[in-house]
C-alpha positions as CSV (number, residue, x, y, z in Angstrom):
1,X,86.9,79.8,-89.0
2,X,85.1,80.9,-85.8
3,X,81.2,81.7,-85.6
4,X,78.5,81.8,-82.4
5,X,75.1,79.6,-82.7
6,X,72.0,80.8,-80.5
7,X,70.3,77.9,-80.0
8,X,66.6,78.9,-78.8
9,X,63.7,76.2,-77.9
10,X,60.4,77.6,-78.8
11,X,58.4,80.2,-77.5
12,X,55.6,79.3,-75.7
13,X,52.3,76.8,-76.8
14,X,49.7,74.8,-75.2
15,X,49.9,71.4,-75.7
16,X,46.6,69.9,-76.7
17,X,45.4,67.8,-74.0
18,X,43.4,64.6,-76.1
19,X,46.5,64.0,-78.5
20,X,50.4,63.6,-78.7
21,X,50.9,65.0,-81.9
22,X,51.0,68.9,-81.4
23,X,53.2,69.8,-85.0
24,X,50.5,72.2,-85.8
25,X,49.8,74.0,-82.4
26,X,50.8,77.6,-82.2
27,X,52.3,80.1,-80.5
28,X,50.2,81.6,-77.6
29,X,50.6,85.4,-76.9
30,X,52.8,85.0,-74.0
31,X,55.1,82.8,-76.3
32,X,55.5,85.2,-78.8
33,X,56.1,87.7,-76.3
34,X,58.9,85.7,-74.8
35,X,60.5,85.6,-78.0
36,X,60.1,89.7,-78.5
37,X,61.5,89.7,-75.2
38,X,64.8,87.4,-76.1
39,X,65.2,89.6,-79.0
40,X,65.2,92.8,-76.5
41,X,67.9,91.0,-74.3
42,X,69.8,89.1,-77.0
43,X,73.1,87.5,-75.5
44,X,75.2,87.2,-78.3
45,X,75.9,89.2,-81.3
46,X,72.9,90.2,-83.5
47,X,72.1,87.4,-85.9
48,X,73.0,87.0,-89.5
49,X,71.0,84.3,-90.4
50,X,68.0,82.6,-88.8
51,X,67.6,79.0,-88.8
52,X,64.5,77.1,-87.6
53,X,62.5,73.6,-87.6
54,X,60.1,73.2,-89.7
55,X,57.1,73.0,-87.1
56,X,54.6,75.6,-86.7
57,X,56.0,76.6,-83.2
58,X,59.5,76.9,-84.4
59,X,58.8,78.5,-87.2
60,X,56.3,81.0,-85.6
61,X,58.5,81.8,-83.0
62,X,61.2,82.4,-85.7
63,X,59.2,84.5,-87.7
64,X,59.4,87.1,-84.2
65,X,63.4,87.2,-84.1
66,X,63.5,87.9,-88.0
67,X,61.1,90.5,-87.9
68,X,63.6,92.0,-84.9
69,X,66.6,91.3,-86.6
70,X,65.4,91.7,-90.6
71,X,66.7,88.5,-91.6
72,X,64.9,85.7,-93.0
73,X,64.6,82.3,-91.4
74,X,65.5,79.5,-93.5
75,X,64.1,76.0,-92.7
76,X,66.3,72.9,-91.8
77,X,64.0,69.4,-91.7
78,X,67.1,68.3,-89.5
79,X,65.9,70.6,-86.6
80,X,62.8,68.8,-86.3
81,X,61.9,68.1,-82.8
82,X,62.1,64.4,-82.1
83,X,59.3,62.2,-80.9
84,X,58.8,58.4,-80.3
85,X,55.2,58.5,-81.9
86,X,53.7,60.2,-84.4
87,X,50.5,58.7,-84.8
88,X,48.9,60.8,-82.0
89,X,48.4,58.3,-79.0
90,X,46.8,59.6,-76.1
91,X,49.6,62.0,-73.9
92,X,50.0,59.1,-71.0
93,X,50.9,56.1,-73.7
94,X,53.3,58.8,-75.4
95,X,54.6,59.8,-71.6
96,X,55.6,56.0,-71.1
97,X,56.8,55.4,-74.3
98,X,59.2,58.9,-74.2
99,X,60.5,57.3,-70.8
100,X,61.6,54.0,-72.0
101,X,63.7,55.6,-74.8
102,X,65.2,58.1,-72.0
103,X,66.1,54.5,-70.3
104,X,67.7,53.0,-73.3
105,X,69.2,56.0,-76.0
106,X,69.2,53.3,-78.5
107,X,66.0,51.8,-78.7
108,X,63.9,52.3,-81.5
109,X,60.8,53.1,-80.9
110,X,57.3,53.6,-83.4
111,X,58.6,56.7,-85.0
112,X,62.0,54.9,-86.2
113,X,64.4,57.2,-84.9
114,X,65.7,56.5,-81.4
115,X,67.4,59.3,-79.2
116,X,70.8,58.3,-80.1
117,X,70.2,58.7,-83.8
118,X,68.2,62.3,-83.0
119,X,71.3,63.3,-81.3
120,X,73.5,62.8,-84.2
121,X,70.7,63.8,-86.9
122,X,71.1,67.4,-84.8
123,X,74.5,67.4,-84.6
124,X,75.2,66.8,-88.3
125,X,72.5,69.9,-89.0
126,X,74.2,71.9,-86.3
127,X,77.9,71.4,-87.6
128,X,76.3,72.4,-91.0
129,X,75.1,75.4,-90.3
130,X,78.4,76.4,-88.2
131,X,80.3,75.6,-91.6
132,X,78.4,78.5,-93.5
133,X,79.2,81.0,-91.1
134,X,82.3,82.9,-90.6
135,X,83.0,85.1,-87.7
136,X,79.0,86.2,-87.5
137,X,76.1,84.9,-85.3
138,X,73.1,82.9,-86.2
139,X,69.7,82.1,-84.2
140,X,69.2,78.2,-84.3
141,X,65.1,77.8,-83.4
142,X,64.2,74.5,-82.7
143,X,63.0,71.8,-79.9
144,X,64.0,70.9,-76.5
145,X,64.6,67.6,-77.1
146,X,66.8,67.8,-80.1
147,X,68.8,70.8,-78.3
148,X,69.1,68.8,-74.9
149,X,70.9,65.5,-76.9
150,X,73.0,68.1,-78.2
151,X,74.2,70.1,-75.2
152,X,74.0,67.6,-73.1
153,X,77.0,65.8,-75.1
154,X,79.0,69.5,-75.3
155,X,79.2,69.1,-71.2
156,X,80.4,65.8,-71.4
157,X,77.1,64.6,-69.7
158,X,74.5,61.8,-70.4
159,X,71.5,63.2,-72.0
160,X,68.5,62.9,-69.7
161,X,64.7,63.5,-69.4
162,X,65.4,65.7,-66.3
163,X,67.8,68.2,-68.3
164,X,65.5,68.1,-70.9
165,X,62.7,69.4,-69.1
166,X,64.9,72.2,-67.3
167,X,64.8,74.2,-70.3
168,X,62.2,76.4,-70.6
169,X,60.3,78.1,-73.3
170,X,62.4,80.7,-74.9
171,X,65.4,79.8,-73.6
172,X,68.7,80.3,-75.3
173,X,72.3,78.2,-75.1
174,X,75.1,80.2,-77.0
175,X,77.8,77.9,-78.8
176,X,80.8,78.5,-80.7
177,X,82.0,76.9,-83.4
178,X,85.6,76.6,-84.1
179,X,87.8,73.0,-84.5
180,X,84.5,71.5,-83.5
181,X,81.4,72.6,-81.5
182,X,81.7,73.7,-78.0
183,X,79.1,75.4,-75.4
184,X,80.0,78.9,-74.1
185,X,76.7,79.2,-72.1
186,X,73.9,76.3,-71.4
187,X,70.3,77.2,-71.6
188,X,68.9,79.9,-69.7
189,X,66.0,82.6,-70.1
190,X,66.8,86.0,-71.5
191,X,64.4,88.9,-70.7
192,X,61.6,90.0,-68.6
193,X,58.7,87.3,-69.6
194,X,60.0,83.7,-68.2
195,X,58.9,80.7,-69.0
């Protein structure tokens, strides 16, 4: 059994600036235009199935690729993005706190899920979705975090804060599924609008 994932972070939001908890904040226009515009430009086969996170960004931003495509997105908890707060501390506390758990992959910070268990929490969801597909293509719509732990381990590499904040809004990495995951194509933009 062979089949190709699409994995996509996000179109484009605005962060709010008083809070670290931005589950709710939308797309802006030039997000959902960068999504319109990876649907122009796709890299891979056309899509089969949709998958997203279930925050509003991911969600919005896969509501544009199934309205391309004219396939429903289905929702996968597992995609959500990771975070080491929830609580919505002020953005420098939650800056400092992000880069003690990029220091140590295992520590366990307030939200009780440490980068090392995200990794494998995405993983598991990933291989899962690659083990309903046969020989089709499916759009994966989630968070630069959770995709980064993920890739990052495809290329052999140590997952880090600095690949993590090289991929942009709307990009796209292309994996194939097979005996086990493997990356055809790391994350990139697709399309005229960049991020």
């Amino acid at each position: 059994m062979s089949a190709t994932l699409v994995l996509i972070r996000h179109g484009e939001i605005v962060r709010p600036s008083f809070t670290s908890n931005f589950d709710q904040a939308p797309l802006i226009d030039r997000g959902k235009e960068q999504m319109r515009e990876l649907a122009r430009a796709w890299p891979a086969d056309r899509p089969v199935a949709i998958f997203a996170s279930p925050l509003r960004r991911s969600v919005e931003s896969a509501a544009v690729l199934a309205e391309a495509f004219r396939e429903s997105v289905h929702e996968r908890r597992a995609l959500k993005e990771w975070s080491p707060d929830e609580s919505g501390i002020p953005q420098d506390a939650y800056k400092a706190l992000e880069r003690s758990c990029w220091a140590n992959l295992a520590f366990v910070p307030p939200s009780g899920e440490s980068l090392a268990s995200a990794a494998i929490r995405a993983r598991r969801c990933l291989d899962e979705i690659a083990g309903g597909l046969e020989h089709t293509t499916a759009a994966v719509v989630g968070h630069g975090t959770l995709f980064s732990l993920v890739t990052a381990d495809l290329k052999g590499d140590a997952p880090t804060e600095r690949y993590k904040d090289s991929i942009g809004f709307a990009h796209a990495a292309i994996l194939a599924t097979g005996s086990s995951l493997r990356l055809v194509r790391d994350f990139r933009p697709y399309g005229a609008v960049s991020a």
